[in-house]
C-alpha positions in Angstrom: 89.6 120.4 76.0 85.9 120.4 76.0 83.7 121.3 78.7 83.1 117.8 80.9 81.1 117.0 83.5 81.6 114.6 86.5 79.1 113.6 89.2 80.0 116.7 91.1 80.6 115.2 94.6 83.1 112.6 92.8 85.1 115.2 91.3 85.2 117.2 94.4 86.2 114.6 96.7 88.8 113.6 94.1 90.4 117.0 94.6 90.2 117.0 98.4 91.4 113.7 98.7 94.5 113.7 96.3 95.7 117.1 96.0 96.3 120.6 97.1 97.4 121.8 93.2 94.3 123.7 92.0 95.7 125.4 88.9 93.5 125.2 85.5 95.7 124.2 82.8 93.7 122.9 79.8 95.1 121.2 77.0 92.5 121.9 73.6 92.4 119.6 70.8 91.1 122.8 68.7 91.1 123.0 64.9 90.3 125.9 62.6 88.5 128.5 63.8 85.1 129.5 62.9 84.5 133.0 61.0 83.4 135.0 63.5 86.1 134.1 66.2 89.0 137.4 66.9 92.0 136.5 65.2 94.1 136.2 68.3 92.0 133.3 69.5 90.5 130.1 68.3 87.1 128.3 68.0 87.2 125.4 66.9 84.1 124.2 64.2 84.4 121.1 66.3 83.3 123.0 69.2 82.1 126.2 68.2 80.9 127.4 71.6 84.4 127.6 72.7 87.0 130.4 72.6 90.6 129.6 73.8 92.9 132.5 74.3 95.2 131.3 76.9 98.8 131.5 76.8 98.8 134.4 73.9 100.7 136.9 75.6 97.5 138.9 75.5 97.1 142.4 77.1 93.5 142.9 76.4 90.5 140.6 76.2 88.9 140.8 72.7 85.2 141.1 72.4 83.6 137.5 72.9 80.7 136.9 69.7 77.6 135.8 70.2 76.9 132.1 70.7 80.4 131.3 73.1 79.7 129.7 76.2 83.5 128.3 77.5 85.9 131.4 77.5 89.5 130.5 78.9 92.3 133.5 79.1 94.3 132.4 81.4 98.4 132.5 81.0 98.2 136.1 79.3 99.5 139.8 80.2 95.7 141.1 80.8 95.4 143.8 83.0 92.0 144.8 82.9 88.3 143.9 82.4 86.3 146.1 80.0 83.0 146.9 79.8 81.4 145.9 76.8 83.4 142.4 75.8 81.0 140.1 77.3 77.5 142.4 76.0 77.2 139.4 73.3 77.5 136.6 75.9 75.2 137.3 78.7 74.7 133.4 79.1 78.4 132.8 79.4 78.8 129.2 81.6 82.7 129.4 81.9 85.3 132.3 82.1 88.9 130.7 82.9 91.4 134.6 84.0 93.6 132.6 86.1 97.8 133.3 85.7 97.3 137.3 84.5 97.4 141.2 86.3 94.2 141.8 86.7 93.5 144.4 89.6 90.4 145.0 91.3 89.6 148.6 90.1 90.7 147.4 86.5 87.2 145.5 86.2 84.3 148.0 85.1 81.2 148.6 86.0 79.5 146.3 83.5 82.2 143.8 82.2 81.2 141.0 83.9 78.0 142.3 85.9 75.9 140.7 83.1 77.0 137.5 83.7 73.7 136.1 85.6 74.7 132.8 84.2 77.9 132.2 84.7 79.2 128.9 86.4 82.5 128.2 87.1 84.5 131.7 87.7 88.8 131.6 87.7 90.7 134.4 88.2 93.0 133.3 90.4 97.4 134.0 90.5 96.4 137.8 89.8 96.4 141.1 91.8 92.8 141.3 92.9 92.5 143.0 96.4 88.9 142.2 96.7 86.7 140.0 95.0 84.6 140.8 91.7 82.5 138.0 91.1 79.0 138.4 89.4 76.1 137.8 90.8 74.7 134.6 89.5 72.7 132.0 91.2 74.0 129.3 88.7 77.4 129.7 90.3 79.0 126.4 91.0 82.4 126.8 91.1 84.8 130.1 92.1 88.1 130.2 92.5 90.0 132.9 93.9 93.5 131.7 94.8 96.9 133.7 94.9 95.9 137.0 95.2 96.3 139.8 97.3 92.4 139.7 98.8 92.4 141.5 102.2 88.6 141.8 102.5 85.3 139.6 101.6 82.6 141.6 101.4 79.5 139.4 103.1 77.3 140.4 100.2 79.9 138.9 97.7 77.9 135.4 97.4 74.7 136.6 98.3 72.0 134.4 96.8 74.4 132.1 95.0 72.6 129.0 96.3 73.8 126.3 93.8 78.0 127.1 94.7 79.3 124.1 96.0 83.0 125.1 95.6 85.0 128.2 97.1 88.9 128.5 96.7 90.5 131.5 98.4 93.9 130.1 99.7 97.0 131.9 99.0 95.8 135.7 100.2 95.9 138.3 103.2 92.3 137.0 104.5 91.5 137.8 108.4 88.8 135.5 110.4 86.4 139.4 110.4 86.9 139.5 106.8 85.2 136.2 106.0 82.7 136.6 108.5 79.2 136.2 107.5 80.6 136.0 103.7 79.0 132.3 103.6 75.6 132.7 104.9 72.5 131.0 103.3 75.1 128.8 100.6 73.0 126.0 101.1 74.8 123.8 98.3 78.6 124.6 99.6 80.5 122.1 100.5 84.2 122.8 99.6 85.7 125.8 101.3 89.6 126.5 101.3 91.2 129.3 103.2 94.4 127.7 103.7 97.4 130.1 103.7 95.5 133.6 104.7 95.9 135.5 107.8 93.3 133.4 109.8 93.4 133.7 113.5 90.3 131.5 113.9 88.2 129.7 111.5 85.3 132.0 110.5 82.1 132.1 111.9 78.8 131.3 110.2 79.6 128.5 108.0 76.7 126.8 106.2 75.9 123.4 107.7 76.4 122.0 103.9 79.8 122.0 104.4 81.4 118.9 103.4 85.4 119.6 103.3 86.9 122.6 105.2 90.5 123.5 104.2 92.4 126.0 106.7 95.8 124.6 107.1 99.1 127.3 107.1 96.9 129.8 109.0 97.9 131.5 112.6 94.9 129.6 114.2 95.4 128.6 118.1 92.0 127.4 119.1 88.9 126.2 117.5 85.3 126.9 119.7 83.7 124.7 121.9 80.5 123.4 119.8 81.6 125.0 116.6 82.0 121.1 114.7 78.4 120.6 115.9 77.2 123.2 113.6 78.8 121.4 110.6 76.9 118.0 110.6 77.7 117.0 107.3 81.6 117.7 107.9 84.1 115.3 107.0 87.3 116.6 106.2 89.1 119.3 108.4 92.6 120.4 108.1 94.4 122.5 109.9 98.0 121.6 109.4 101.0 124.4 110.1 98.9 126.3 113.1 99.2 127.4 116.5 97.1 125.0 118.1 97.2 124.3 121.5 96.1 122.0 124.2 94.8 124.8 125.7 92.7 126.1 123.0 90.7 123.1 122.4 87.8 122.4 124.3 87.4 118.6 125.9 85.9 116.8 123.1 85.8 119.4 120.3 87.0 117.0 117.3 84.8 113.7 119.0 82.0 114.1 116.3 80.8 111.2 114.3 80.9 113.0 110.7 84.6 113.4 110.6 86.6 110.8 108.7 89.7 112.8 108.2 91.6 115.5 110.5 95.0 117.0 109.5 96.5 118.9 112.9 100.0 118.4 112.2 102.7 120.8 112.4 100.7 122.6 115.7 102.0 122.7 119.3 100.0 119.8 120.8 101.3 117.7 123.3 98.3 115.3 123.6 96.3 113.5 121.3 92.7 115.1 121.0 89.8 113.5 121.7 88.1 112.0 118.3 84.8 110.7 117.0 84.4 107.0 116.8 84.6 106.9 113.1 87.3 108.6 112.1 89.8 106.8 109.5 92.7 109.3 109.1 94.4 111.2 111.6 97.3 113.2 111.2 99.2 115.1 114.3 102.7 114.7 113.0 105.4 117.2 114.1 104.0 118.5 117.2 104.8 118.2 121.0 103.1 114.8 121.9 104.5 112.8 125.0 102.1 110.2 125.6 99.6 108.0 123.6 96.0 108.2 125.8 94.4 105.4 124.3 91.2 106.8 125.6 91.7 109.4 123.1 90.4 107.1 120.7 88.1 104.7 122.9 86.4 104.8 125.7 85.9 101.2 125.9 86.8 98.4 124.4 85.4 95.2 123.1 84.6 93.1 120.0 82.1 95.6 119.1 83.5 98.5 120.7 86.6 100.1 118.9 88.3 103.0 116.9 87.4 102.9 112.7 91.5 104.8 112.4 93.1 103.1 109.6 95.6 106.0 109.3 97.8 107.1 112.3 100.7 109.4 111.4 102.7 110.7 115.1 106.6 110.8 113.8 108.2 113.8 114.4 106.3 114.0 118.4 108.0 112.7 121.9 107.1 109.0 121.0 108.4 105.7 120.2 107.2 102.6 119.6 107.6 101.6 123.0 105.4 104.3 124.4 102.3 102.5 122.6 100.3 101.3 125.6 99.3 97.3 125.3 95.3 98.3 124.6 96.7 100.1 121.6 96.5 97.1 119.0 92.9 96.3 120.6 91.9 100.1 120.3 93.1 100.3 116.6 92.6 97.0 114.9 91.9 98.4 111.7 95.2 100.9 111.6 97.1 99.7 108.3 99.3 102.1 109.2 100.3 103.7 112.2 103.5 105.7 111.9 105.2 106.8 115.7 108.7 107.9 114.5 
């Protein structure tokens, strides 16, 4: 597979929008390999700045020549990171680890600390405990997922002002650990911490941020104000919670950026109030006994009405019949509207 490029927003919000499945699984078209390439691998003449080494049953990663720029290794038996196999490659833009053992203290001073240029980092489904990740400003892309990260060390991404994308979901992240580990990204606008430790969502979030992922955490509350600081926010899910009535503030989700919010599977027994333009709302499988229209608008007229087109309540204390009569004049644009 070579190396493509999408409009990156495009891309992005293709993968928010119709997935959770974040696994790298390329499928080359390669050919022979050119002279200099280690015999385990292959580089393609037809793409010589490739070197595809995945699914080899590989314990170690051979030294990489001079003049690759796309390394992928992922779906091997590789334990550790040497220093040394990346010396010829200082300009690497690509290095795909994900599916092997790799451990945190297995990575040497110097393996991948040269990598200034890097761009897209995966390394996740190993046995990292905390992150390794070089420090390069052209960083776009890093993936973490499905390992065994307990800390996030705030320096981590430290001047990595072009990342737009963060994956982290699938570890043993706290709210503390993450805090401050996202300060000055000024380009981010993906974050996923779904299925951590999270009692909260983290603190100091760059106002970049475009999609926010938290769902299958322990979070019970979310701050009065803390959507305000995210201006450009549009997606937020926080499916499989603790959410309560109690822990959100009057009005904490009415802000006009949003145009999706995922809260099912919580403990919520009344719809929250939402922003006027929100299109998909999701509170299925919670504790919800009555359907405040007001929830959705505070008036209503010709001009004056809710932009929901989805509405998913099954598995709550309503029925069709509980739908006040303002309902259809509240949401004329709801395509579908799912009660039980």
């Amino acid at each position: 597979m070579l190396p493509f490029r999408l409009p990156l927003l495009a891309a992005i919000l293709s993968l928010a929008l119709c997935q959770y499945d974040y696994d790298y699984n390329p499928s080359p078209q390669v050919g022979p390999s050119s002279g200099s390439c280690p015999a385990e691998c292959e580089c393609p003449y037809n793409f010589p700045t490739a070197m595809y080494c995945n699914d080899r049953e590989m314990k170690t990663i051979p030294f990489v020549p001079t003049g690759i720029k796309y390394v992928y290794l992922q779906n091997n038996h590789i334990t550790e990171i040497k220093a040394g196999v990346f010396d010829n490659v200082t300009d690497l833009l690509w290095l795909i680890l994900d599916h092997n053992q790799i451990t945190s203290n297995k990575i040497e001073k110097g393996s991948i600390d040269k990598l200034t240029k890097l761009e897209m980092l995966h390394i996740s489904n190993n046995n990292l405990t905390e992150p390794v990740v070089p420090n390069s400003k052209a960083m776009k892309e890093l993936k973490i997922i499905g390992n065994q990260l307990t800390k996030f060390p705030a320096s981590t991404l430290s001047g990595m002002e072009n990342l737009t994308s963060v994956y982290l979901s699938k570890n043993q992240l706290s709210s503390d650990s993450l805090s401050g580990a996202f300060k000055g990204l000024k380009s981010l606008i993906l974050l996923d911490i779904s299925e951590n430790k999270m009692k909260k969502l983290p603190s100091g979030m760059p106002s970049s941020l475009l999609m926010l992922y938290a769902d299958h955490n322990e979070i019970d509350s979310v701050p009065a104000g803390y959507l305000n600081k995210l201006p450009s926010l549009q997606y937020l899910r926080m499916s499989y919670n603790k959410l309560q009535d109690s822990g959100l503030p009057a009005g904490v989700f009415n802000v006009s950026s949003l145009l999706e919010l995922d809260l099912s599977y919580n403990k919520l027994k009344k719809i929250p109030e939402v922003g006027e333009n929100l299109e998909h709302l999701y509170l299925q499988v919670n504790n919800i006994n009555k359907f405040d229209v007001t929830s959705f608008c505070k008036s209503i007229s010709p001009v004056s009405y809710s932009k929901v087109k989805d509405l998913r309540l099954d598995g709550n204390n309503l029925t069709q019949s509980s739908l006040p009569y303002e309902a259809s004049q509240c949401l004329p644009l709801a395509a579908e509207l799912i009660i039980d």
